[in-house]
MMTF fields as JSON, N, C-alpha, C and O atoms, coordinates in Angstrom:
{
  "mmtfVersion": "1.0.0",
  "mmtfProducer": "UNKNOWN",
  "numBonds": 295,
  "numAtoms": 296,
  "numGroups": 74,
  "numChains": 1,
  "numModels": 1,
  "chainsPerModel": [1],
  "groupsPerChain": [74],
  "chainIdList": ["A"],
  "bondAtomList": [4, 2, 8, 6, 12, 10, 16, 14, 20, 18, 24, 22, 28, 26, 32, 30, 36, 34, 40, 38, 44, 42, 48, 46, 52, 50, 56, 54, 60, 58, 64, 62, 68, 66, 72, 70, 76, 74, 80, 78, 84, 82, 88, 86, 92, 90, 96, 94, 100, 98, 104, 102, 108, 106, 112, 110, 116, 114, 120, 118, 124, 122, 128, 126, 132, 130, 136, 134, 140, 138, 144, 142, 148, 146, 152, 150, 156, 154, 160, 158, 164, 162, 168, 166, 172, 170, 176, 174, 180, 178, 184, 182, 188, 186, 192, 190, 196, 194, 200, 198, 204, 202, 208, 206, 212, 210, 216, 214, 220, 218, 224, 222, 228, 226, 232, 230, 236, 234, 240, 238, 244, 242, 248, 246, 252, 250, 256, 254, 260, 258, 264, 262, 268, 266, 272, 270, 276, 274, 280, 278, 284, 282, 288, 286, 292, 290],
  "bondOrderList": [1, 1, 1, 1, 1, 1, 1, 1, 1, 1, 1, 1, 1, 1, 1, 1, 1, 1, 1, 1, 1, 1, 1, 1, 1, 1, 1, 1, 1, 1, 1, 1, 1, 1, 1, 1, 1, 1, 1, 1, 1, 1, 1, 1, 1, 1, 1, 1, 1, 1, 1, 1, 1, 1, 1, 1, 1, 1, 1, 1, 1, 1, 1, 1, 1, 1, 1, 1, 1, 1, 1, 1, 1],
  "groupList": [{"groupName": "UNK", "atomNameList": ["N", "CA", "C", "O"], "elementList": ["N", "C", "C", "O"], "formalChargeList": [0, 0, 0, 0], "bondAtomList": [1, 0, 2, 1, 3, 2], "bondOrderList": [1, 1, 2], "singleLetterCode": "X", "chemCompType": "L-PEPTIDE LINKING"}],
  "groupTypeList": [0, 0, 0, 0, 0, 0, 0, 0, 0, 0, 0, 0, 0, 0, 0, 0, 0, 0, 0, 0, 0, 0, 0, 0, 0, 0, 0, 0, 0, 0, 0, 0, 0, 0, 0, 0, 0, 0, 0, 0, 0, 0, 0, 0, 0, 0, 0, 0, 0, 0, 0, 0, 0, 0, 0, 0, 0, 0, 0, 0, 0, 0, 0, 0, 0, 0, 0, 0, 0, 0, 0, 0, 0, 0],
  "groupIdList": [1, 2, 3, 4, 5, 6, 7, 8, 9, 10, 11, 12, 13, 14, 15, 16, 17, 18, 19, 20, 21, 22, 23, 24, 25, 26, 27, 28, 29, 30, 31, 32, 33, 34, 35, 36, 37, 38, 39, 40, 41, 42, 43, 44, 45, 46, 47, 48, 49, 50, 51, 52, 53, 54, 55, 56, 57, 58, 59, 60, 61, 62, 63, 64, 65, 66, 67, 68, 69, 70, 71, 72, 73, 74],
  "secStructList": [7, 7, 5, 7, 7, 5, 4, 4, 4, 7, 6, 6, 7, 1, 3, 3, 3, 3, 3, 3, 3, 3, 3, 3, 3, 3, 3, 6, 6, 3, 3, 3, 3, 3, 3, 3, 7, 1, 1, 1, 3, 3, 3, 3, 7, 7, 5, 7, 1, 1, 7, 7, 7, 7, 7, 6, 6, 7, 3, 3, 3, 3, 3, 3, 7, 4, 4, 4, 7, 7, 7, 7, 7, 7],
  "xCoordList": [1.315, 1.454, 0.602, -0.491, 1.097, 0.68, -0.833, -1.038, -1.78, -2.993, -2.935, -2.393, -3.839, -3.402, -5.122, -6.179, -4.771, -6.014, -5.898, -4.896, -6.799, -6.599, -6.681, -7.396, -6.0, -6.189, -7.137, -7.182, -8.17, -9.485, -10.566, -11.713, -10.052, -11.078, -10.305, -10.82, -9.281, -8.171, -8.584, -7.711, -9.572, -10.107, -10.51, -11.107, -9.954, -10.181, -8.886, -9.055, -7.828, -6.759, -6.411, -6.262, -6.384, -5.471, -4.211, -4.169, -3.211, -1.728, -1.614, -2.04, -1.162, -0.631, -0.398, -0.85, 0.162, 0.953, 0.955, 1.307, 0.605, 0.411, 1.712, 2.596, 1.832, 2.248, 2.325, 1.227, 3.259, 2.566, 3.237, 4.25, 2.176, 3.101, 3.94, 3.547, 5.087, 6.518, 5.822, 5.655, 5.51, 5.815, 4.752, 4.361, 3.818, 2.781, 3.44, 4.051, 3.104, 3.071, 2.13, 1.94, 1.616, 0.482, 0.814, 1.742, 0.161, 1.249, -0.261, -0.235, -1.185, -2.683, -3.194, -3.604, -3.133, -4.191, -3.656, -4.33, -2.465, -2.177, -1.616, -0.813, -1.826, -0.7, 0.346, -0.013, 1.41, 2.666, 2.791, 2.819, 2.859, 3.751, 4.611, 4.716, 5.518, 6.362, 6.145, 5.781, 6.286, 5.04, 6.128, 6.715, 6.349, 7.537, 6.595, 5.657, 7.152, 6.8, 7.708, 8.324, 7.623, 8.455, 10.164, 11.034, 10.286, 11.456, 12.001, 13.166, 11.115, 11.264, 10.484, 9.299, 11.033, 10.369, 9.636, 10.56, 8.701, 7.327, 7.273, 7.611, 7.115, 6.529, 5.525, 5.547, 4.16, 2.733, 2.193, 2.514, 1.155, 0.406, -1.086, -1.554, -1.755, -3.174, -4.041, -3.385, -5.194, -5.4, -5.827, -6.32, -5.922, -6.873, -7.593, -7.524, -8.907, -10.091, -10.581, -10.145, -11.644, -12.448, -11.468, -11.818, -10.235, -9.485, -8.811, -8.184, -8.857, -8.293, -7.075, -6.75, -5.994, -4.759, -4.654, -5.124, -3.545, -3.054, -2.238, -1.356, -2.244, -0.54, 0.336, -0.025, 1.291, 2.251, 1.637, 0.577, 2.679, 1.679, 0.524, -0.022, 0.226, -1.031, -0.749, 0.198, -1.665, -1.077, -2.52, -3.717, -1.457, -2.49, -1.933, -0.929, -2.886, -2.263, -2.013, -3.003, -0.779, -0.804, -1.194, -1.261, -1.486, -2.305, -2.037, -1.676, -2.095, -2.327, -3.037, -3.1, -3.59, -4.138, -3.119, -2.1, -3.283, -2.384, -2.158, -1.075, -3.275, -3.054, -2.062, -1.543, -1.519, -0.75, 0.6, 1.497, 0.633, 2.28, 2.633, 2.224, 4.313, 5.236, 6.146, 6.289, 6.894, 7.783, 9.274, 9.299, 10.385, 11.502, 12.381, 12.722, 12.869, 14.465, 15.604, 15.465, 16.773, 18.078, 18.188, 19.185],
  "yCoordList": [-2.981, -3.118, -2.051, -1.737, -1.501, -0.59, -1.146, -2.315, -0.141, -0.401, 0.61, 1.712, -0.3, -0.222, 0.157, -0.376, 1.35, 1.673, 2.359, 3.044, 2.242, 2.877, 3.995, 4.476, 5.009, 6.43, 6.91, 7.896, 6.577, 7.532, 7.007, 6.978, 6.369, 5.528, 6.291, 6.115, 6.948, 6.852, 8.442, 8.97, 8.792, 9.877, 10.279, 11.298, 9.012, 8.516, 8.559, 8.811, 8.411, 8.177, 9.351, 10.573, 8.533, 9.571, 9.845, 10.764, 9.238, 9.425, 8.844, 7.704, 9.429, 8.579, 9.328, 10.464, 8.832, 9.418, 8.749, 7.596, 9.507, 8.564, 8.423, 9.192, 6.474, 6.323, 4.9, 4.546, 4.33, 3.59, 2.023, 1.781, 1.268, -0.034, -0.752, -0.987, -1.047, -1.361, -2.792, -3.024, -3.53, -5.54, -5.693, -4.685, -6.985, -7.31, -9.235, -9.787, -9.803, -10.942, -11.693, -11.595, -12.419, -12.892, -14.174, -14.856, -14.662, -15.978, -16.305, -16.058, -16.572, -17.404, -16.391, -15.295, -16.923, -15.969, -13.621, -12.606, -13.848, -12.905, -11.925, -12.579, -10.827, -10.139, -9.164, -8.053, -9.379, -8.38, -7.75, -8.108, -6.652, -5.129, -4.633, -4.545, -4.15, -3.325, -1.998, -2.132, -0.443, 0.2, 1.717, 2.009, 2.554, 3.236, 4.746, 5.057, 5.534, 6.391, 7.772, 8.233, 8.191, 9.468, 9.239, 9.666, 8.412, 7.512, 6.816, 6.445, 6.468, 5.202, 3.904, 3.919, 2.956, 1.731, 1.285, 0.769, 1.051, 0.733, -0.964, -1.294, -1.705, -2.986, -3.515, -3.958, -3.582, -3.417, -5.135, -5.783, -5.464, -6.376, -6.348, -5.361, -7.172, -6.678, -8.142, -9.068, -8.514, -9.552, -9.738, -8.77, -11.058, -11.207, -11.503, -10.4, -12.221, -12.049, -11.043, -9.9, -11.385, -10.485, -9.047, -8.238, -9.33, -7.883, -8.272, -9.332, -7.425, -7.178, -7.141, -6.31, -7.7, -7.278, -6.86, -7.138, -5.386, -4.261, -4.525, -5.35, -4.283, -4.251, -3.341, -2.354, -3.52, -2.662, -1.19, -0.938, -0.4, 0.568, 1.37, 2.073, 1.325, 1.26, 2.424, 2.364, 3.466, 4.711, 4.123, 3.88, 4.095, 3.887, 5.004, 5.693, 5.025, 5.242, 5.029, 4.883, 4.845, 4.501, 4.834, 6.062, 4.354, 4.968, 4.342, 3.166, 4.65, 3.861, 4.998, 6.2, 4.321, 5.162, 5.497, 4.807, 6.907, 7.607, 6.691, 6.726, 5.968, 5.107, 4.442, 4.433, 3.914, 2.818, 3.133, 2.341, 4.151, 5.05, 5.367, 6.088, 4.069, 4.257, 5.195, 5.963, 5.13, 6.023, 5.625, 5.638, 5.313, 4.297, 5.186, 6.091, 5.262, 6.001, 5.478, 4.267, 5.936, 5.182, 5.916, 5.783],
  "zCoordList": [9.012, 7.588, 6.925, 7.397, 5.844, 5.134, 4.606, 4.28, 4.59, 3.573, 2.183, 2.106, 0.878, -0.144, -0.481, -0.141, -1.321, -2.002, -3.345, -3.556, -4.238, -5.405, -5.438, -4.558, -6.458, -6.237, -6.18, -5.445, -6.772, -6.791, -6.071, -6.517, -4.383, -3.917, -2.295, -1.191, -2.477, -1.461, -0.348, 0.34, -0.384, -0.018, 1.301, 1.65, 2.18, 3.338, 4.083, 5.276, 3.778, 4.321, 5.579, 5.594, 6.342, 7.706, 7.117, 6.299, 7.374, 6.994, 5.5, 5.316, 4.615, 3.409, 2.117, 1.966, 1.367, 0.553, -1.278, -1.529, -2.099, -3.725, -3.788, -3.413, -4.729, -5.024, -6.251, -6.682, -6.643, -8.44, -7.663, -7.006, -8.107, -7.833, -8.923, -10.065, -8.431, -8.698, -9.138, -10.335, -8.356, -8.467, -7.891, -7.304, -7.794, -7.11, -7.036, -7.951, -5.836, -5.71, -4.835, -3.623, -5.674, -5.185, -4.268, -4.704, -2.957, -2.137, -1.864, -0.658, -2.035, -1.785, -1.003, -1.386, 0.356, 1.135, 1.225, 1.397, 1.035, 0.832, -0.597, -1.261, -1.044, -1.773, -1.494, -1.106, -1.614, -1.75, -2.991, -4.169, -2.34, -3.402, -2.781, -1.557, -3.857, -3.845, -4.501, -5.669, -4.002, -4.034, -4.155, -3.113, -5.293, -5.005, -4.888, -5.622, -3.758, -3.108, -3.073, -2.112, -4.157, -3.577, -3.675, -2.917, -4.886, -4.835, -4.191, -4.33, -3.233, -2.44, -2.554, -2.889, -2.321, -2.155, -1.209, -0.581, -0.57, 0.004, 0.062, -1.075, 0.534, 1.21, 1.707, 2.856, 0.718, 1.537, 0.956, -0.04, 2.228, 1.948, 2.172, 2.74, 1.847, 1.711, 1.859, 1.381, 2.34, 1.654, 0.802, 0.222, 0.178, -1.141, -0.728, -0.186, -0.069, -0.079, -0.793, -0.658, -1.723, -2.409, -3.411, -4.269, -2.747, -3.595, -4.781, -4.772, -6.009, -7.141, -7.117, -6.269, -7.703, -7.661, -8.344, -9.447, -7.875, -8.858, -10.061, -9.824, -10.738, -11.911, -11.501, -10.861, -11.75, -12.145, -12.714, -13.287, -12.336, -12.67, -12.319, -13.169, -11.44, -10.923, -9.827, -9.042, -9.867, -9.055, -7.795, -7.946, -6.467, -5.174, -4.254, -4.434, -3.144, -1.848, -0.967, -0.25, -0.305, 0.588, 1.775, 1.823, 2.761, 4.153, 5.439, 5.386, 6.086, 7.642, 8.68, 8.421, 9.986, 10.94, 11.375, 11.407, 11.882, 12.553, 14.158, 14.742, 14.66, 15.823, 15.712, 16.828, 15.081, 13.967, 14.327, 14.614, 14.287, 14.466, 15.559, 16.47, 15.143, 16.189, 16.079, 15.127, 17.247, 17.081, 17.584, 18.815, 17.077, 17.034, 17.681, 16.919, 18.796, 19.277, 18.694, 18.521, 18.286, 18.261, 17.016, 16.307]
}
């Protein structure tokens, strides 16, 4: 699953790419976004413990470790 950081905190990222969040939904222990990237749509969760949820709007980046990455045949 994607990790979610704010833009000006995002300075760390191995792999990742800015982008604004679309929708945020909050489900208790977790939050979902929808996160549009480059005109694409994105699917990230995060927990809430201790984290802020974004608005709409909200320019982040997205990131993951490069360990992280698969690689899909077909």
């Amino acid at each position: 699953m994607s990790r979610l950081a704010q833009a000006n905190i995002a300075a760390t990222a191995i792999i990742g790419f800015p982008g604004t969040v679309v929708s945020t939904s909050y489900t208790g222990d977790q939050i979902s976004y929808r996160i549009d990237v480059r005109g694409q749509t994105i699917d990230a969760e995060r927990s809430s413990a201790g984290a802020t949820i974004l608005a709409p709007g909200t320019p982040v980046e997205v990131s993951w470790d490069a360990a992280d990455v698969r690689i899909l045949e077909g």
